[in-house]
Backbone as a ProteinNet text record, in pm:
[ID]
protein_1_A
[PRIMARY]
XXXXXXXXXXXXXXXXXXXXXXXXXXXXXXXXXXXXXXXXXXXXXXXXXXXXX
[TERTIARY]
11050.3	11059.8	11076.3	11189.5	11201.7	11250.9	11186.1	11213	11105.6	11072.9	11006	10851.7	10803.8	10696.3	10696.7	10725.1	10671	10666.9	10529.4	10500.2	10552.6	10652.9	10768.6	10687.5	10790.9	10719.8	10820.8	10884.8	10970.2	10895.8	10798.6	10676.7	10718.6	10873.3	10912.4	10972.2	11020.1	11133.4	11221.1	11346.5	11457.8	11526.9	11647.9	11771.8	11706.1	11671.7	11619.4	11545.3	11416.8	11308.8	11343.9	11455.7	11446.5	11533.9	11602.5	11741.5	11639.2	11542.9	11462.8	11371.7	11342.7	11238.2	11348.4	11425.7	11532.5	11586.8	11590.6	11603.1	11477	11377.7	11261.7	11271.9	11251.1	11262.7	11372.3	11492.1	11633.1	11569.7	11491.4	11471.4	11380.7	11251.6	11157.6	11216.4	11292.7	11383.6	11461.4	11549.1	11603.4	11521.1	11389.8	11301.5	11250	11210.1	11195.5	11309.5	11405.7	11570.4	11565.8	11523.5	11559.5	11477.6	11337	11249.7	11285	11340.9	11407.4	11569.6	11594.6	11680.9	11693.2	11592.7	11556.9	11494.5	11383.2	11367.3	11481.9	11594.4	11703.1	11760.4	11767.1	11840.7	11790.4	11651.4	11610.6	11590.7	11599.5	11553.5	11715.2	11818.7	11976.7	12059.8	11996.8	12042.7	12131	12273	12339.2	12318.3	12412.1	12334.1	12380.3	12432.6	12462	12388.3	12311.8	12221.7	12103.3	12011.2	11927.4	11792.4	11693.1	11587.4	11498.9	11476.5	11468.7	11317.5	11295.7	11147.2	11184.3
9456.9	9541.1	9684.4	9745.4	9880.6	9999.6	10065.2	10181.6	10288.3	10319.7	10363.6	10354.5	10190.3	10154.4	10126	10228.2	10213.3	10322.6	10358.5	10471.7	10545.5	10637.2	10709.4	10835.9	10946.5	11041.5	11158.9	11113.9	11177	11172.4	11281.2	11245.6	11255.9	11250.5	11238.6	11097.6	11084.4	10991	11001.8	11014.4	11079.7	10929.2	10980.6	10878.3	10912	11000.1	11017.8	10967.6	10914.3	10835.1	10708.2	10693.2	10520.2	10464	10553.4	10523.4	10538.9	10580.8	10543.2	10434.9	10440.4	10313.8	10181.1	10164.2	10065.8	10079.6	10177.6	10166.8	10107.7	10142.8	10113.7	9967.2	9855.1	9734.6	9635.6	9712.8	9677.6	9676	9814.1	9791.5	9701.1	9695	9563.4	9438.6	9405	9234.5	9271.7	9344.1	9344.2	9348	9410.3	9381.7	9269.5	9178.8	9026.2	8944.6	8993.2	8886.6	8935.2	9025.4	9130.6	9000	9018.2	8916.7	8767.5	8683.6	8561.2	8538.1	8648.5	8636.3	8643.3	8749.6	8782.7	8611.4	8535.2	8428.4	8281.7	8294.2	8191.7	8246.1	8319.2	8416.3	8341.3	8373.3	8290.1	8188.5	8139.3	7984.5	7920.3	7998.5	7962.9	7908.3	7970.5	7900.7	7993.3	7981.9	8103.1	8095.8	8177.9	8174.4	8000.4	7905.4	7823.2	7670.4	7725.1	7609.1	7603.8	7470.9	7415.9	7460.8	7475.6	7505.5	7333.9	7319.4	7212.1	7163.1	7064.6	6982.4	7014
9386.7	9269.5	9316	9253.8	9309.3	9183.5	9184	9056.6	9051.7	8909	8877.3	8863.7	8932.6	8925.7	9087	9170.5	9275.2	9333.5	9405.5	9493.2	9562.9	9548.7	9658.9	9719.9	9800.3	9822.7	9688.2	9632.3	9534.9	9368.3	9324.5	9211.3	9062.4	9047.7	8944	8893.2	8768.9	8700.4	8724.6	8871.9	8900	8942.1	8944.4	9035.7	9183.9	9221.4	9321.6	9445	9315.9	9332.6	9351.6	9208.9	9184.8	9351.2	9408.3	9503.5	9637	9629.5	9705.7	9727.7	9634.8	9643.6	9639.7	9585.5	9642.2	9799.5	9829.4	9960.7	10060.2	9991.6	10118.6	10048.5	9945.6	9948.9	10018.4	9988.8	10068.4	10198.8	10258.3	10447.9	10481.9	10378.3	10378.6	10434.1	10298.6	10328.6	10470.5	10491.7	10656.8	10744.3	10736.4	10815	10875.8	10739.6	10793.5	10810.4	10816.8	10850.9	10966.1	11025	11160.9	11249.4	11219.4	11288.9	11294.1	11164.5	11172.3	11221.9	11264.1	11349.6	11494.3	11494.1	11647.8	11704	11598.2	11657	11661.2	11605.1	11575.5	11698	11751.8	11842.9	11975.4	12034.3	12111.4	12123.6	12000.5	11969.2	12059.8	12027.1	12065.5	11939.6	11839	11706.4	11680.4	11576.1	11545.5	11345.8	11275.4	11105.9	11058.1	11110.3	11059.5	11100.2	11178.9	11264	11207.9	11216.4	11122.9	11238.2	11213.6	11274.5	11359.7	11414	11449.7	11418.4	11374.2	11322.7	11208.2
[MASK]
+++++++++++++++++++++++++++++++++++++++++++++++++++++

């Protein structure tokens, strides 16, 4: 959830704010794809390979 109902460092109702706080959820989710990739990566898996077990 990203808008107006989330904590920025921007303390108004702005496009400002809202384009921020969408940004920090957008970097969240890449964050954890960053890590499930980094482990498919070593695992030797590429995006189309099944995780094994």
């Amino acid at each position: 959830m990203a808008g107006d109902y989330v904590r920025t460092h921007v303390d108004l109702a702005t496009m400002e704010g809202a384009n921020e706080s969408g940004r920090a959820a957008v970097n969240a989710l890449l964050d954890g794809l960053k890590k499930l990739d980094a482990q498919r990566y070593r695992s030797g898996l590429n995006l189309f390979d099944t995780l094994p077990g």
